[in-house]
C-alpha positions as CSV (number, residue, x, y, z in Angstrom):
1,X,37.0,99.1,98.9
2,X,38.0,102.9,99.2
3,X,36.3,104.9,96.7
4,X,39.8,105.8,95.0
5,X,40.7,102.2,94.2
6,X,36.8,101.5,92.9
7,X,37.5,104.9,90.7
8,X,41.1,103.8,90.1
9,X,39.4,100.0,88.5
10,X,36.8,101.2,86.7
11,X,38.8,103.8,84.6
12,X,41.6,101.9,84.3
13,X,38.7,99.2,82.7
14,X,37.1,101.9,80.5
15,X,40.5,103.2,79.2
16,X,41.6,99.4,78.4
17,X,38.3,98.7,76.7
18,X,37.9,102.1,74.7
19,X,41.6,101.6,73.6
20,X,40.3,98.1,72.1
21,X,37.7,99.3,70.7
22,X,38.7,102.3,68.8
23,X,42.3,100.6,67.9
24,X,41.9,100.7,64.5
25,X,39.3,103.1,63.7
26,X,41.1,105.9,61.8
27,X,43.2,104.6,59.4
28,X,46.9,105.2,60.2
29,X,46.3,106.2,63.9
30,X,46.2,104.3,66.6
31,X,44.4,104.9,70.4
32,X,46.5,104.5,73.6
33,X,45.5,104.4,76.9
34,X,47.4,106.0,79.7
35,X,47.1,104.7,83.3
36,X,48.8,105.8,86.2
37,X,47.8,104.7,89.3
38,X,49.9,105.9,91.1
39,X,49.3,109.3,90.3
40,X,45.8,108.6,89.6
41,X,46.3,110.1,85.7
42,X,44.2,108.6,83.2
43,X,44.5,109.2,79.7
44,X,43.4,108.3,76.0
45,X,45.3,109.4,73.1
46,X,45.3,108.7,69.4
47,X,49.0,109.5,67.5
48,X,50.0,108.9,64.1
49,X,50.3,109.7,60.6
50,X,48.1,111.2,58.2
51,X,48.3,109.2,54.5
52,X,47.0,112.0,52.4
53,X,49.5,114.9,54.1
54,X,52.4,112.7,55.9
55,X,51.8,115.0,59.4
56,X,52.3,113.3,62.3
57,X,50.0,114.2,65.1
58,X,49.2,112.7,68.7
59,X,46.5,114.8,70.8
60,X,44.7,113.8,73.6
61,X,40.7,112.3,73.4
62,X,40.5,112.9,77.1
63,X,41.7,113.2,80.6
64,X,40.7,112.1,84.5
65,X,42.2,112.8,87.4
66,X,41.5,111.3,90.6
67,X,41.2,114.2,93.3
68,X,40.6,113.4,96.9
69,X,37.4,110.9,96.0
70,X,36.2,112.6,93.2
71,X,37.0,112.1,89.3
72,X,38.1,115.0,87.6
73,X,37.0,114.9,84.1
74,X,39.9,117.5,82.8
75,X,38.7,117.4,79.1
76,X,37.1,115.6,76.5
77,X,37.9,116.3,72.7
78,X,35.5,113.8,71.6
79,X,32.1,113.7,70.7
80,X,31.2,111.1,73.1
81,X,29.0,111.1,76.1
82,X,31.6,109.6,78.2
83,X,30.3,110.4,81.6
84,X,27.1,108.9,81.2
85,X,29.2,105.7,80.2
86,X,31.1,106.1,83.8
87,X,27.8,106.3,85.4
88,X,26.7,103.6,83.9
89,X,29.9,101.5,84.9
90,X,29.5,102.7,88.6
91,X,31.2,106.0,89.3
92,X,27.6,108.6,90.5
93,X,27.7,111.9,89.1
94,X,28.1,113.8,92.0
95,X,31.8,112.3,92.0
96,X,32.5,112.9,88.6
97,X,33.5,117.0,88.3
98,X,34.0,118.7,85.3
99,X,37.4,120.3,85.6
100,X,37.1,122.2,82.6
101,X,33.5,124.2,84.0
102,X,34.4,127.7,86.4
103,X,34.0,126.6,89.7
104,X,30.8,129.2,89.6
105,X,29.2,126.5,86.9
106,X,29.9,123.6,88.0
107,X,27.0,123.6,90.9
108,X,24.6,124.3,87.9
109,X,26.0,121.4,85.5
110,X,24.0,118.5,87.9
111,X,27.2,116.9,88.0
112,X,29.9,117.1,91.0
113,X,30.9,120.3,92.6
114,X,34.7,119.4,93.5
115,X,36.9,121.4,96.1
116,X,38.0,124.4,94.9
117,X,40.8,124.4,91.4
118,X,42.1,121.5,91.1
């Protein structure tokens, strides 16, 4: 198996599973999980209303793209370790890049390196 398909599985599988899990954990929102394959964007979001105020909000938890055979890890606006969970589901961290890091830092983060901006 190519290591884009293996990448594409297991994030898709995360995303599905985090989207479970968190589906009703704030009261009045509700986690979605964005998979395109094709693309090779990956996505969680959580949107709704607040009770208390009656502001609708959706913002993005976090982002991956898959780039040549690496996982970009564009952002993460939680508070979770969620790289060491795609270690632990198969993905090793030299192919998990933080997109977020300088391309200067990221050969100091002991994660991937990456080409150049992606």
């Amino acid at each position: 198996m190519k290591k884009t398909d293996k990448y594409s599985k297991i994030l898709s599988q995360f995303l599905k599973d985090f989207e479970k899990k968190h589906q009703q954990s704030l009261s009045g929102f509700t986690t979605i999980a964005i998979i395109d394959k094709k693309h090779h964007h990956y996505q969680a979001l959580i949107r709704g209303f607040q009770a208390e105020t009656e502001a609708y909000s959706c913002n993005i938890l976090f982002h991956f793209d898959i780039i040549g055979d690496k996982v970009w890890f564009q952002c993460n606006y939680t508070d979770l370790l969620i790289e060491e969970e795609l270690v632990k589901l198969g993905i090793p961290k030299s192919d998990i890049v933080f997109g977020w890091l300088p391309e200067y830092a990221r050969e100091h983060s002991g994660w991937g390196i990456g080409d150049k901006a992606a």
